[in-house]
C-alpha positions as CSV (number, residue, x, y, z in Angstrom):
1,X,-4.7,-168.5,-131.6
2,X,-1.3,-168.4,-133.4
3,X,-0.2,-167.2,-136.6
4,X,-0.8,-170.6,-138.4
5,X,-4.3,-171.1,-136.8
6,X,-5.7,-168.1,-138.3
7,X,-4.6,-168.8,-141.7
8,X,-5.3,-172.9,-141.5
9,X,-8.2,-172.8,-139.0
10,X,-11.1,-170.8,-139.4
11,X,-14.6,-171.3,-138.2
12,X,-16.5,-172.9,-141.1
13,X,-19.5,-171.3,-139.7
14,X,-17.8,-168.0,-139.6
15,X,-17.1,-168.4,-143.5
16,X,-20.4,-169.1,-144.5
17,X,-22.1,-166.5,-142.5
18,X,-19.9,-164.2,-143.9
19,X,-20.4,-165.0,-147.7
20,X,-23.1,-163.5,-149.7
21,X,-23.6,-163.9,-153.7
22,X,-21.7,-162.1,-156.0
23,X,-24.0,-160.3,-158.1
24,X,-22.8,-156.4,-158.2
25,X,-23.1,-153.7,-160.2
26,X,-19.4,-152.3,-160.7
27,X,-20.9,-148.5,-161.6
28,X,-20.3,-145.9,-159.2
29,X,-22.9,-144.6,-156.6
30,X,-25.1,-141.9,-158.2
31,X,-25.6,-138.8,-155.7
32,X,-29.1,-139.1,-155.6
33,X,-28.9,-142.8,-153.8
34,X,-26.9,-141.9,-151.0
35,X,-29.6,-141.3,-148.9
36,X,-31.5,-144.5,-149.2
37,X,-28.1,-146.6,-149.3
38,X,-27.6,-145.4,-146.0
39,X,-30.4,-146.1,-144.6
40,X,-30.2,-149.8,-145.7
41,X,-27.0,-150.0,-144.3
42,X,-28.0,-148.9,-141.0
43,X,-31.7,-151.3,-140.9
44,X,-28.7,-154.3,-141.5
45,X,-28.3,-155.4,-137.8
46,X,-25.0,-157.2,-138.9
47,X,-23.6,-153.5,-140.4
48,X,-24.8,-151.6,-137.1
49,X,-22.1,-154.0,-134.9
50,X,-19.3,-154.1,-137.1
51,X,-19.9,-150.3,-137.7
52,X,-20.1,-149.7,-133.4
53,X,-17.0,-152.3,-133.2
54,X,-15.4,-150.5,-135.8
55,X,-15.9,-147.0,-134.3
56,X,-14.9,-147.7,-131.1
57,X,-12.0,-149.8,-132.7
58,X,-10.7,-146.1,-134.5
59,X,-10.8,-144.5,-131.5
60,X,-8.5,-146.9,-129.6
61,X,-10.8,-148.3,-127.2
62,X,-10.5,-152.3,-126.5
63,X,-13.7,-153.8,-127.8
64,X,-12.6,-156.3,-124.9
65,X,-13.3,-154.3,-122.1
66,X,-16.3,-152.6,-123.6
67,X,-17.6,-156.6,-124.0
68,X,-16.0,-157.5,-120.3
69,X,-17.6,-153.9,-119.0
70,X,-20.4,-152.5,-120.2
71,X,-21.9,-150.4,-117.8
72,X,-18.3,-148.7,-117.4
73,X,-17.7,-148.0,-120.5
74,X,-21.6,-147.8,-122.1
75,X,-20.5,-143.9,-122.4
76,X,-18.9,-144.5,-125.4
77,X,-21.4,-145.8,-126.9
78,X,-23.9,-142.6,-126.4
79,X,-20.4,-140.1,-127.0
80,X,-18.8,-141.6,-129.9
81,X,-20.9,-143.9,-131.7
82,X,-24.3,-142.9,-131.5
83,X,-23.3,-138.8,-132.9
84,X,-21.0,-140.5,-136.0
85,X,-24.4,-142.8,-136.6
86,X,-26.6,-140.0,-136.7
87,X,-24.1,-137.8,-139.2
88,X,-24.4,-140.8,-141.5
89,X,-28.2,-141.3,-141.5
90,X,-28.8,-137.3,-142.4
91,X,-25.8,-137.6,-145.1
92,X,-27.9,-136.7,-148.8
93,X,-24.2,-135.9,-150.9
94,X,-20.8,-137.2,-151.3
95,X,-19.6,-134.3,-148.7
96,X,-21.8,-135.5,-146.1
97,X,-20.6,-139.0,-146.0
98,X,-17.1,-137.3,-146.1
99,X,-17.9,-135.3,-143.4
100,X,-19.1,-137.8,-141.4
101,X,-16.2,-140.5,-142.3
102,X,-13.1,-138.3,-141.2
103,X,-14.5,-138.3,-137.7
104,X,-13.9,-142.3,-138.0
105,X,-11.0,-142.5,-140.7
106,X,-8.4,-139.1,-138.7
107,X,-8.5,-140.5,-135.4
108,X,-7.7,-144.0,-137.1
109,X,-4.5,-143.0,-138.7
110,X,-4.0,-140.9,-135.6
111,X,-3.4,-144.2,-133.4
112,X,-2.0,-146.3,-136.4
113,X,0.8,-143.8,-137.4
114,X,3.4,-142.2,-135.9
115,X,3.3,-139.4,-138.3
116,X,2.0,-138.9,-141.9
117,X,3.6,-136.8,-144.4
118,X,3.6,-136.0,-148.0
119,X,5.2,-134.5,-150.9
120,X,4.6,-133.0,-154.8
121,X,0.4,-131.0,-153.9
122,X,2.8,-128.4,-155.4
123,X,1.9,-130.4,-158.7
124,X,-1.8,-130.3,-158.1
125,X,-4.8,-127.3,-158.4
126,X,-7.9,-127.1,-156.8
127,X,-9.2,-126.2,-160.4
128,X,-8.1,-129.6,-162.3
129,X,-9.2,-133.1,-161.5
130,X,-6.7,-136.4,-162.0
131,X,-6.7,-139.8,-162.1
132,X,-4.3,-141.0,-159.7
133,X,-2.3,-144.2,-160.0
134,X,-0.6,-145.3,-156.9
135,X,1.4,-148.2,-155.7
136,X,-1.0,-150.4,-153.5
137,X,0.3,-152.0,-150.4
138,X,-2.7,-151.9,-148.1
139,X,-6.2,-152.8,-149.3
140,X,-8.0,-149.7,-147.9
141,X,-5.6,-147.5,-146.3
142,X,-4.0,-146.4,-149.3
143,X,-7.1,-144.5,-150.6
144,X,-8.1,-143.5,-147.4
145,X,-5.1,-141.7,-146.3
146,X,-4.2,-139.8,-150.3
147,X,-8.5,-138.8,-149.7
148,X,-7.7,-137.3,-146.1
149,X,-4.5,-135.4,-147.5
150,X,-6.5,-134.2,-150.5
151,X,-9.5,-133.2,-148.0
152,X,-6.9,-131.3,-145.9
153,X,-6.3,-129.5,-148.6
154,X,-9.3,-128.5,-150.0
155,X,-8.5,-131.1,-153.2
156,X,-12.0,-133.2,-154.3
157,X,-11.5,-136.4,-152.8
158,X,-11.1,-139.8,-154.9
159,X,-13.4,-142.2,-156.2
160,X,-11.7,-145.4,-155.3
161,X,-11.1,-148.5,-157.3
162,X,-12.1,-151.8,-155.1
163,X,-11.4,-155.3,-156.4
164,X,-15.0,-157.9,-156.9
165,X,-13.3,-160.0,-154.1
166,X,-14.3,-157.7,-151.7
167,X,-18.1,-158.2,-152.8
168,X,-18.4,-161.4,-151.0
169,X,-19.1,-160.1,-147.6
170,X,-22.4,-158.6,-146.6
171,X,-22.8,-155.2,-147.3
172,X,-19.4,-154.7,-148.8
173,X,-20.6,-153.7,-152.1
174,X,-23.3,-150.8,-150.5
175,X,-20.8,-149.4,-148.0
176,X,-17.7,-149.2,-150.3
177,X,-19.7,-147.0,-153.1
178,X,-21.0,-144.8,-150.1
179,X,-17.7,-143.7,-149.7
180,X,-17.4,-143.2,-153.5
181,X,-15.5,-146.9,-154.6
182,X,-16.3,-148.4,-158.0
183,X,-16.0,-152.4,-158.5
184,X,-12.9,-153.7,-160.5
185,X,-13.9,-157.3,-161.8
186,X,-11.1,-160.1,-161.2
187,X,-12.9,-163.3,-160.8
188,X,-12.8,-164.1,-164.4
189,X,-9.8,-166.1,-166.1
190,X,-11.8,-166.8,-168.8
191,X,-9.8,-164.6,-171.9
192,X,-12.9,-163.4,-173.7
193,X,-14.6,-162.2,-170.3
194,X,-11.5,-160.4,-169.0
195,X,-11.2,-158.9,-172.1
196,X,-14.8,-157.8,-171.6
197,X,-14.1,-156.4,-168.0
198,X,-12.0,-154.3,-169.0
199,X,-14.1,-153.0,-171.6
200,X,-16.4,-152.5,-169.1
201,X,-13.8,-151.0,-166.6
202,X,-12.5,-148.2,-169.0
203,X,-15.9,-147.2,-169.8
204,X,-17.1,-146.8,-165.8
205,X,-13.6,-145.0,-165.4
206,X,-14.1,-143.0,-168.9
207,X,-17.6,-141.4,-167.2
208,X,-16.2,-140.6,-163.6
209,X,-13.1,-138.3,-165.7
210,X,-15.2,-137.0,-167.8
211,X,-17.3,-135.7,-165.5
212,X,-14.6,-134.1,-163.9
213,X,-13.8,-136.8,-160.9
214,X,-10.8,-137.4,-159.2
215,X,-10.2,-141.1,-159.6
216,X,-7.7,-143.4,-157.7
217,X,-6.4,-147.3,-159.2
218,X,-4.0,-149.4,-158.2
219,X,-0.9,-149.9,-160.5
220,X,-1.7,-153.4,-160.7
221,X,-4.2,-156.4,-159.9
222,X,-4.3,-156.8,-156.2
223,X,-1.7,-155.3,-153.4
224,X,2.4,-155.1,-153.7
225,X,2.7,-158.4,-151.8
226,X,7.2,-158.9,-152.7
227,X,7.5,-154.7,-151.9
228,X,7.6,-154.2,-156.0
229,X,6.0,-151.4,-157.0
230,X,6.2,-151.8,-160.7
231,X,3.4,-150.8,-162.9
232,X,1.3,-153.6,-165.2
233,X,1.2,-152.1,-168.4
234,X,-2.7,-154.3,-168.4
235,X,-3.9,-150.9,-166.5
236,X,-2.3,-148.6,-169.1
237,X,-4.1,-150.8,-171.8
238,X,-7.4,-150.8,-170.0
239,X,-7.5,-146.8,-169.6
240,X,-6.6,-146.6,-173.2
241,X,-9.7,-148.9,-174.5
242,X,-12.0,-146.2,-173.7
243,X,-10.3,-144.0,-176.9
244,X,-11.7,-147.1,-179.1
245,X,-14.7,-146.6,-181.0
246,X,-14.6,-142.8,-180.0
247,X,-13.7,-139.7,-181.7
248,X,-10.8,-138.9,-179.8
249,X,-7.2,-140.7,-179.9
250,X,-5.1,-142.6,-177.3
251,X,-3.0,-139.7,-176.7
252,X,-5.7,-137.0,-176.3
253,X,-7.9,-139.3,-174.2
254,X,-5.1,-139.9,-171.9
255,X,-3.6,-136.5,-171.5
256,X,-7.6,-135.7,-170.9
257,X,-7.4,-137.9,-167.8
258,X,-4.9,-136.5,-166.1
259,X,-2.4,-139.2,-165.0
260,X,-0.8,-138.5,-161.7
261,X,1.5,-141.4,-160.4
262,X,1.3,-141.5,-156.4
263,X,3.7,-143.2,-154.1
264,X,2.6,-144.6,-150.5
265,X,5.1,-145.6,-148.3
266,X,5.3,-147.3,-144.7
267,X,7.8,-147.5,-142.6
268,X,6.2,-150.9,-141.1
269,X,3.2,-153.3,-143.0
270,X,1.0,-154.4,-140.5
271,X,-0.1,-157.5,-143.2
272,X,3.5,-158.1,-144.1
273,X,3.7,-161.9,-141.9
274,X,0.4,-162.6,-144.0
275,X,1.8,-161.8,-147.3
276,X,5.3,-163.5,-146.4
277,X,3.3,-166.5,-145.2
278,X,1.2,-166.3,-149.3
279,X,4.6,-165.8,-150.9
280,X,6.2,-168.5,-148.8
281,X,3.6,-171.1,-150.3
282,X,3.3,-170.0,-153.7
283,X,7.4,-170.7,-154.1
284,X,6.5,-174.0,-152.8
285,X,3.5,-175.0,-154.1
286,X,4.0,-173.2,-157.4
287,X,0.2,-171.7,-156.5
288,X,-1.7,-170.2,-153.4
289,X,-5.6,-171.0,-153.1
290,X,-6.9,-167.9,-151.1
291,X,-9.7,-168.9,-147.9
292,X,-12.6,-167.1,-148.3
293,X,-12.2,-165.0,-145.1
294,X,-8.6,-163.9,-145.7
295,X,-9.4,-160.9,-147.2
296,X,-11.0,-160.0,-144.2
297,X,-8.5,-160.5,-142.1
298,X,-6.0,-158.3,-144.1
299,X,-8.4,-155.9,-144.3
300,X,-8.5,-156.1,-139.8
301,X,-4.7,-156.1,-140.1
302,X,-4.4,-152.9,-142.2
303,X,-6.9,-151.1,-140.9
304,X,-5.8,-151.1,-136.9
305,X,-2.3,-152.4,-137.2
306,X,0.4,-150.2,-136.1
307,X,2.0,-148.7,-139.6
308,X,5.1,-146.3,-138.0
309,X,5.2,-143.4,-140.3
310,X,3.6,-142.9,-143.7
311,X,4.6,-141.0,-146.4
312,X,2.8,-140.1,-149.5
313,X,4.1,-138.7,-152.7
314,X,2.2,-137.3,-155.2
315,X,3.6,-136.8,-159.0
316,X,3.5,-134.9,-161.5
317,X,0.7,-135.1,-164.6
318,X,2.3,-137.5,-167.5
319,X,1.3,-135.2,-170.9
320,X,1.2,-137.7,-173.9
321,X,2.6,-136.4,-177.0
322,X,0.4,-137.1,-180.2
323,X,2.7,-138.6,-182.4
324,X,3.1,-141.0,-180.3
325,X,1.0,-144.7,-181.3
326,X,-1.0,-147.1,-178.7
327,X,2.3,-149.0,-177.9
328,X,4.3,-146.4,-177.6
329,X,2.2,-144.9,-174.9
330,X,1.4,-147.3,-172.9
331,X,5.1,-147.7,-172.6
332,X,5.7,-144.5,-171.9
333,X,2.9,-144.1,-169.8
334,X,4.1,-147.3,-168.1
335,X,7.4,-146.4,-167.7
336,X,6.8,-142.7,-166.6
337,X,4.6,-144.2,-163.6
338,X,7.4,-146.5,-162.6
339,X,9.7,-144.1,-162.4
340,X,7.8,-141.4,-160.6
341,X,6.6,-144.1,-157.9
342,X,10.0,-145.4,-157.6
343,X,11.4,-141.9,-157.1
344,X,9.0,-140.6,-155.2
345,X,9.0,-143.7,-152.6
346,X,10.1,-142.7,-148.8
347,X,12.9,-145.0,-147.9
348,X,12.5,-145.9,-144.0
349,X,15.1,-147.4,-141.6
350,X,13.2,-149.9,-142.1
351,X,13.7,-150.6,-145.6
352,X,17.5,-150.4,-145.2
353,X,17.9,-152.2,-142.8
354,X,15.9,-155.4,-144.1
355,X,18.4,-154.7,-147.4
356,X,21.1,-154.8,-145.4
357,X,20.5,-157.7,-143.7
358,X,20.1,-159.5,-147.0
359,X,23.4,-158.9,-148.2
360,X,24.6,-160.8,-144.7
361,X,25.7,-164.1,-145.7
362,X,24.6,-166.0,-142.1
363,X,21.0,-164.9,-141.0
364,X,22.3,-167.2,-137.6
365,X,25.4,-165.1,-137.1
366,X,26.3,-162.5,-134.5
367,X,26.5,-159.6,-137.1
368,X,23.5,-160.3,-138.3
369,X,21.6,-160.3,-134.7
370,X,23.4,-157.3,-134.4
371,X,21.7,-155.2,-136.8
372,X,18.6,-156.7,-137.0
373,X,18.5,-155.5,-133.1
374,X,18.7,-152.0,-134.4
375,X,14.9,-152.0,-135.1
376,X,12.9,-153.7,-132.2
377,X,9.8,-153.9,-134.5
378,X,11.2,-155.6,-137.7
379,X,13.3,-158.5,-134.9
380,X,9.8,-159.0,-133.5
381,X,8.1,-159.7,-137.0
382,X,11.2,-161.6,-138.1
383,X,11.5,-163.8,-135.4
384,X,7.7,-164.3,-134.9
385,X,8.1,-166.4,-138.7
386,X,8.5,-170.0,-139.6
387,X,12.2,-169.8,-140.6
388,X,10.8,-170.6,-144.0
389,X,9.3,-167.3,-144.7
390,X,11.8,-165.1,-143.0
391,X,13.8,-164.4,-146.5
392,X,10.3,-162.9,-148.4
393,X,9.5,-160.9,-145.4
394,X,13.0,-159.3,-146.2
395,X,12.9,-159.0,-149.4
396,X,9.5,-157.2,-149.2
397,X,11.2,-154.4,-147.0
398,X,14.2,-154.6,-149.4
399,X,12.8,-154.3,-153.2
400,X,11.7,-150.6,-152.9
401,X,15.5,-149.9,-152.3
402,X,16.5,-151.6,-155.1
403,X,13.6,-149.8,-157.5
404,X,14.8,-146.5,-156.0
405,X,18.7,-147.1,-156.9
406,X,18.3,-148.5,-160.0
């Protein structure tokens, strides 16, 4: 199936199979209900194969020849599978499903990474908890990769910030607060029930700082699709609601948080033809109506597609001076995240190399078949788009450079 098939030809039955109602409780999980959360996952047959698929996916095995062979290769599933399953179902804490996680989530970015680096733990103690605001390009690996470097060292992992779309698919909702996710409502364009969410939002987020949580969000609504990483001063607001009705101001309530902008960089997207294909028809169509079972899809792409090197960098707490008023932070707020995202970005070959090509007047010419040849991964994805969508899927390699140099 090509590019265009997956996006304008999915299985009708495979969409309503899929779909569940949207009723969800956006709190966190509490402690106490891990164990019984688990072992509904597990009693869902649908969970048990996308969890065995999913296992043997991390550890690089082809799900095709396990399907084409089983007998041959019916070790893995007593080896690998079967031990991880078992570490889940005796998990009672947040550290036993942690414990039990990395053995699926470090071999994953083992065989989707060529290397992972990152910069600024300098800024961070054991002793203090943040809330981290990153830059969101991939819909789960972002969170999962900042948690393993925190875990590495010896930093209390992240709850995690997951967006209500995500709640349409069976047993979403259960297994995303398992490993410590909260639910950010966006359904709503109604003005007095988004106003309410994020009431509702800042007061979740207000009780997971105050008891001393580290907390990751997104700088935005939704991932980085055009490769800018600017900050939505909407977030700053929401965080700030929580001060209202309290006795505590905007400035002390915030410096109380912690703020620590983080930066996640990679050197190749593995959704970036999707979200070139998105921009591509919102330019033309002035709107994009998402399919129900795209998000699922970029969620397949992110998670096992091939992401080069990864870099993250981690800030510096943003401390809020009191005279300042509610506008006046959030601007400052705002523009302090910007900044320390923007500085704190890793520029890849990869970026430079899709800005220079922008600046090359003939995208047909030899000079620009030239260069573009430098990077065998970037001609592949380039080439492999309708001629259409080839100027967003530069652009998107390109904007970080021109947030960083700016």
């Amino acid at each position: 199936m090509n590019f265009e098939d997956m996006i304008n030809k999915p299985s009708e039955y495979l969409e309503k199979f899929l779909m569940k109602d949207n009723s969800y409780d956006i709190s966190p999980l509490c402690e106490s209900d891990i164990e019984l959360t688990v072992q509904k996952l597990f009693h869902n047959k649908l969970f048990n194969i996308c969890f065995s698929l999913g296992v043997m996916r991390c550890y690089h095995q082809s799900i095709g020849d396990l399907l084409n062979n089983p007998f041959k290769n019916s070790s893995i599933l007593f080896n690998t599978i079967k031990p991880i399953k078992n570490e889940f179902l005796k998990s009672k804490t947040f550290d036993d499903v942690l414990n039990a996680t990395k053995k699926i989530v470090l071999p994953l970015i083992g065989n989707t990474t060529t290397n992972v680096t990152y910069t600024g733990l300098e800024n961070l103690t054991n002793n203090d908890s943040y809330l981290f605001i990153s830059n969101h390009r991939d819909i789960f690996m972002d969170a999962a990769i900042e948690n393993m470097i925190l875990d590495s060292k010896k930093i209390k992992t992240s709850h995690i910030a997951i967006g209500s779309n995500l709640m349409n698919y069976p047993f979403f909702e259960e297994f995303s607060k398992l490993l410590k996710g909260f639910i950010v409502k966006r359904e709503s364009h109604n003005s007095k029930r988004f106003l309410n969410n994020m009431k509702e939002l800042s007061e979740v987020i207000y009780e997971i700082r105050m008891t001393h949580n580290n907390l990751w969000i997104a700088n935005r609504e939704g991932r980085s699709k055009d490769g800018n990483d600017e900050c939505d001063s909407t977030v700053i607001h929401m965080l700030n609601m929580a001060s209202n009705n309290k006795t505590i101001t905007s400035a002390e309530l915030l410096n109380k948080y912690n703020i620590v902008p983080v930066s996640i960089s990679y050197e190749y997207d593995p959704c970036d033809k999707l979200k070139s294909w998105e921009l591509y028809i919102k330019n033309k169509n002035k709107s994009y109506c998402k399919k129900p079972w795209e998000d699922l899809l970029n969620i397949y792409l992110g998670v096992y597609g091939f992401k080069g090197r990864v870099q993250v960098g981690f800030g510096k707490p943003i401390k809020i001076k009191d005279s300042f008023n509610k506008k006046e932070i959030i601007n400052f707020v705002k523009q302090n995240v910007d900044n320390q995202i923007f500085e704190n970005y890793k520029l890849w070959p990869s970026n430079k190399l899709c800005d220079h090509l922008l600046d090359l007047k003939n995208p047909k010419g030899e000079e620009f078949k030239r260069i573009i040849s430098k990077d065998k991964i970037i001609k592949k994805k380039y080439y492999g788009l309708k001629e259409e969508c080839r100027p967003f899927f530069l652009n998107m390699y390109a904007k970080p450079v021109f947030n960083k140099l700016k």
